[in-house]
N, C-alpha and C positions, 0 to 999 in steps of 0.2 A: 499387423492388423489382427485384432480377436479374432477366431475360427467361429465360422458361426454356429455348428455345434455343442459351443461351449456358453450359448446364450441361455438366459436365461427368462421362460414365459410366466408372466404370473395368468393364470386366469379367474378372470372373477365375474359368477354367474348363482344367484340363488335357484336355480334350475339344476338338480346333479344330472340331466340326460341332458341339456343342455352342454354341462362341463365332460360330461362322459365323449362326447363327439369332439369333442377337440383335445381332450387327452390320447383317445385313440390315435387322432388326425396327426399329431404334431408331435408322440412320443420318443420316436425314433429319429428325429431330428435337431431337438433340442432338450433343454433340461427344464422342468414343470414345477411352476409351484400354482395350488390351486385355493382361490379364498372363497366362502359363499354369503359372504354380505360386506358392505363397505368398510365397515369397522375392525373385519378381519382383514382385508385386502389393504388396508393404509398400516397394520399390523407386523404384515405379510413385507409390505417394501419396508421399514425402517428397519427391521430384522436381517431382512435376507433381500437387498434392493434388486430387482431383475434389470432383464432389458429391454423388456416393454411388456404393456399392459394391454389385456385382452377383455374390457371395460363393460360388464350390462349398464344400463342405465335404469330400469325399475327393478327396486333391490326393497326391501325392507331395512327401516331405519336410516341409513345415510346411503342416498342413492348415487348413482356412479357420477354425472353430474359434480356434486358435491364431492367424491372421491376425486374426481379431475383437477377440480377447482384450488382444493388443498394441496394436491403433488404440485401443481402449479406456482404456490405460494412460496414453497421450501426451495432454496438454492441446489438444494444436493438433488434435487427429480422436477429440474422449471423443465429439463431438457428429455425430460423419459420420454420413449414416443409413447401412446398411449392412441388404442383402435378401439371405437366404441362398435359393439355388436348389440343391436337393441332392433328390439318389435317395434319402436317408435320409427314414424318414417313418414311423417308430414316433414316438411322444408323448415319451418321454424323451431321443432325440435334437432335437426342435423345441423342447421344454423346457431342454436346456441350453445349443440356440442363443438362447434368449433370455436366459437367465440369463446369458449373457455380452455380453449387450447389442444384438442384432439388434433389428431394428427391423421383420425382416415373414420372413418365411418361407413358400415356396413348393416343392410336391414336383414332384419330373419324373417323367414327362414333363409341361409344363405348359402352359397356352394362351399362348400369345404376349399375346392381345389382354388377357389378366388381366396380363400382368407391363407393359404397358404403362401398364393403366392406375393400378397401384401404385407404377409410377417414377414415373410426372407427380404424385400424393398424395403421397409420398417428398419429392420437391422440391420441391411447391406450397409443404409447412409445413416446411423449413427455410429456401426463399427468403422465405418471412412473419417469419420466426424472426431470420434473419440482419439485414435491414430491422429491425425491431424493436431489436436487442443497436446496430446503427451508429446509430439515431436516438438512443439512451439513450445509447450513447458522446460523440455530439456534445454531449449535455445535460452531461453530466460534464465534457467538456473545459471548455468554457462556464462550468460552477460553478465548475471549478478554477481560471479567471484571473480570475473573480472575487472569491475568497477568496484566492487570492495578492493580488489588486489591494486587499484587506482591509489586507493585513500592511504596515508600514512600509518601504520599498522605499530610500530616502537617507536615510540616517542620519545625513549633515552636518550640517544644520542643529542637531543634538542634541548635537555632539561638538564642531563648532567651537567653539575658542578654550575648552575646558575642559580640555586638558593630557590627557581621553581619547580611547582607542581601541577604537572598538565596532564588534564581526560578527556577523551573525548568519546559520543556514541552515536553510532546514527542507527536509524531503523525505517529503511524504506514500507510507503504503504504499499506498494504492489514488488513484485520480485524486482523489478531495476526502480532507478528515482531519479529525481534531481537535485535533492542534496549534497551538499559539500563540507566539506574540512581542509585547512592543512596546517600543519605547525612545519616549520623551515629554522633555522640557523642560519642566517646567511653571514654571520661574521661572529667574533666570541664576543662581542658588547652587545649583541641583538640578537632578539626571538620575534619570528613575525608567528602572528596567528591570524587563519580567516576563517568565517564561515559565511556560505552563500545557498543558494533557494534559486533552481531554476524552474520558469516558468513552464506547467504541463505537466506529465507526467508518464511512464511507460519509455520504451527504446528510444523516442528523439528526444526525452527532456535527458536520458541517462550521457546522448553523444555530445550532447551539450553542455554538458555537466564535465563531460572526460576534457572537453576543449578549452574551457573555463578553469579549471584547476591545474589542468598544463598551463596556458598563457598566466596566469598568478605565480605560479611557482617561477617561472623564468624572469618576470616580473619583479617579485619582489625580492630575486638575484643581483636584479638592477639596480632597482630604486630605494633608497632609505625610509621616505616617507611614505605612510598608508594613501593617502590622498593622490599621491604622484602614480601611485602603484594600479590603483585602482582605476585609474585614467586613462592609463595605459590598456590598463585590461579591456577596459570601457571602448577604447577608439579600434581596437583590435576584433572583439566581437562585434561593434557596429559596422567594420571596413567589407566584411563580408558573411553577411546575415538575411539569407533569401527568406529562411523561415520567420523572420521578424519574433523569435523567440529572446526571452531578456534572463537574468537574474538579477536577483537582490543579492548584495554582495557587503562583507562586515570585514574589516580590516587592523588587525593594533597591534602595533608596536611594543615591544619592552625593550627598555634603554636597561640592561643589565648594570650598568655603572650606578646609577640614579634611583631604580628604579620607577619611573617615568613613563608613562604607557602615553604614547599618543595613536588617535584612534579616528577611523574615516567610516562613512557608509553610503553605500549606493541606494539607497530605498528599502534598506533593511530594517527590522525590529530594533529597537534599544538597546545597548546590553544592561546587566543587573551589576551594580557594585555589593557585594555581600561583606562587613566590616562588624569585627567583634563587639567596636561600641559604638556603632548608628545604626538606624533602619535602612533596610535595604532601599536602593534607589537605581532609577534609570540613569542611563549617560548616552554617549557617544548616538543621539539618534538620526535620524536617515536627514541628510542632505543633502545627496545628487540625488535622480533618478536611477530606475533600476538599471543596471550594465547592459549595454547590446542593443538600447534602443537610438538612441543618437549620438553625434560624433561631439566630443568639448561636451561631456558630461564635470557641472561643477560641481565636486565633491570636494569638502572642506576637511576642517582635520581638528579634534579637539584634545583636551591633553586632561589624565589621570593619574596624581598619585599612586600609586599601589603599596599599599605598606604591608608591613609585616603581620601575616596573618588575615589580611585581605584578599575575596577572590573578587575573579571577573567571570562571569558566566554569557557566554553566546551562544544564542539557538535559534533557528527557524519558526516560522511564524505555525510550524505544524505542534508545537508545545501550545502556544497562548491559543491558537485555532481548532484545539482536539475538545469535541463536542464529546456530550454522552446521549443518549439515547431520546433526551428530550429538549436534544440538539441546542443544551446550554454551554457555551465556551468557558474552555479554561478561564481564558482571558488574562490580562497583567494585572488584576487586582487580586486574583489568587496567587498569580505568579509570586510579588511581592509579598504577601502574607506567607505562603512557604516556605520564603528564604529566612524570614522573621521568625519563623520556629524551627527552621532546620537544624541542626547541631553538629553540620557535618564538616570531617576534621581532613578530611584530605579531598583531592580534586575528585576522585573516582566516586568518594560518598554523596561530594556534592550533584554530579551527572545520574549517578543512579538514584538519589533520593527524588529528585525531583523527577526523573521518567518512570518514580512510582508513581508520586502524584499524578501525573498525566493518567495512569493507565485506570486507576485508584476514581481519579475522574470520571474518566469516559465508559466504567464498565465494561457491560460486552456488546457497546458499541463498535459498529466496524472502525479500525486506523482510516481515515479520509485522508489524512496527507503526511509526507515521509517529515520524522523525527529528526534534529539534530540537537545536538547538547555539546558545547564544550567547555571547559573550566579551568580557568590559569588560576592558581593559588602561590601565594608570595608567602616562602615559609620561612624566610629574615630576612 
């Protein structure tokens, strides 16, 4: 936990006898920065951010008020504490100093030894606070290379010497997800590939996610067909599912002999067939419900050529779903126009051209939900 010595006060007071009494007060205790009007003090934190603000509220030009309001607005200071010291002191001005998010309010003139001991309470419980949010982050980072270290990382061994070409990417919105991948080999005439979208998101969508990509893998060890496979998967997370959490789950086969792709889905998005001389097009789209919600989930099974020089792309609904800032969706109408200009010659161009598109889309929009991308390409 930070020392609280090592905190940091901004003070901000158009009064310098004002800011004089509380530099003396608090010098020796902590570290000081001083602003004398609003404009300097929002200056003041985006420069040199402290750890709490010591706030007048009748300032000339942008009054403290207004300087509340805006630290308020910003994600990096919604959580600054921030102590209003102000001559105001009827109930409806300390009323809408809190309503705009103060955190202690104090009338002047006021005791020194009171506002001291409200800065060190101030700091105690955001230095508890802060500790707190870096331990949980550590825990997250942790869970996230461990569920990346889930997902299939060399994909050679699956693709040598079958004439394919497989990428895949995923990119959680928050440090863990519920996306999934896998690409398996379960025999030298077959490549299974899935991808699936568990429902929620943060630590229970990520354990669901690890339980799901286990039970598929042993799965499709078993069974030949995506549909049988997926069934499976299906009756296994619905046998024992308190949280009534589900996935959308994508399933295809490749008959290496033939190449022959047959393909199932649990209430997942379409995939894109990409072909040198047609427009791109949907296939294989959702015919059971999502997996994990009911038992004799009826998922069907459709069948794809794939020819030479033909991909298949599967992704999660966090591609067609990735909004920009005036929260218009990607959607499968650009989807398919992308694919229509894309020129991309291998499986990896195709997963990363099109998660530029996405990002290309949504600006500096926030990620709203995890990314998955994956691309079988048939290169004879």
């Amino acid at each position: 936990m930070k020392d609280l010595s090592e905190c940091r006060v901004l003070i901000v007071d158009d009064v310098k006898a004002n800011v004089d009494v509380l530099v003396q007060a608090l010098k020796d205790e902590y570290k000081l920065s001083v602003a004398l009007n609003g404009e300097a003090a929002l200056r003041s934190v985006e420069k040199n951010p402290p750890d709490i603000v010591l706030l007048d509220i009748v300032m000339p030009g942008i009054d403290g008020y207004e300087v509340c309001r805006r630290l308020r607005e910003v994600e990096a200071t919604r959580e600054l504490p921030i102590m209003f010291l102000s001559s105001l002191e009827d109930v409806k001005d300390k009323t809408r100093g809190f309503e705009l998010g103060a955190n202690d309010y104090l009338t002047k003139p006021f005791e020194i030894l009171e506002v001291k001991a409200r800065v060190q309470s101030l700091l105690k419980a955001k230095a508890y606070a802060d500790a707190v949010k870096e331990a949980m982050a550590r825990d997250l980072r942790i869970a996230r290379d461990i569920q990346m270290g889930i997902l299939p990382a060399d994909l050679r061994p699956c693709t040598d010497g079958t004439g394919l070409d497989i990428h895949a990417v995923l990119e959680p919105a928050q440090e863990v997800g519920g996306d999934l991948y896998e690409v398996l080999r379960p025999a030298e005439d077959r490549v299974v590939v899935a991808v699936g979208d568990v429902s929620g998101k943060g630590i229970p969508a990520s354990i669901f996610m690890a339980v799901t990509i286990t039970l598929l893998r042993s799965m499709a060890r078993q069974f030949k067909q995506p549909d049988e496979i997926l069934r499976r998967v299906n009756d296994e997370l619905a046998a024992e599912n308190p949280s009534g959490m589900f996935a959308t789950l994508q399933c295809a086969v490749v008959d290496l002999r033939s190449g022959r792709v047959t393909c199932a889905s649990a209430g997942h998005p379409p995939l894109v067939v990409v072909s040198p001389d047609q427009r791109p097009r949907f296939a294989a789209g959702a015919t059971g419900v999502p997996a994990g919600l009911f038992a004799e989930n009826q998922v069907e099974c459709c069948s794809i050529d794939l020819k030479a020089g033909d991909t298949l792309v599967m992704y999660t609904d966090g591609v067609t779903e990735a909004m920009n800032s005036s929260r218009d969706l990607f959607g499968e109408e650009r989807l398919l126009a992308h694919f229509a200009d894309s020129r991309a010659a291998t499986a990896a161009e195709t997963t990363a051209g099109l998660l530029d598109a996405v990002r290309f889309h949504a600006a500096d929009a926030k990620q709203s939900d995890d990314i998955t991308v994956v691309a079988v390409r048939r290169m004879r």
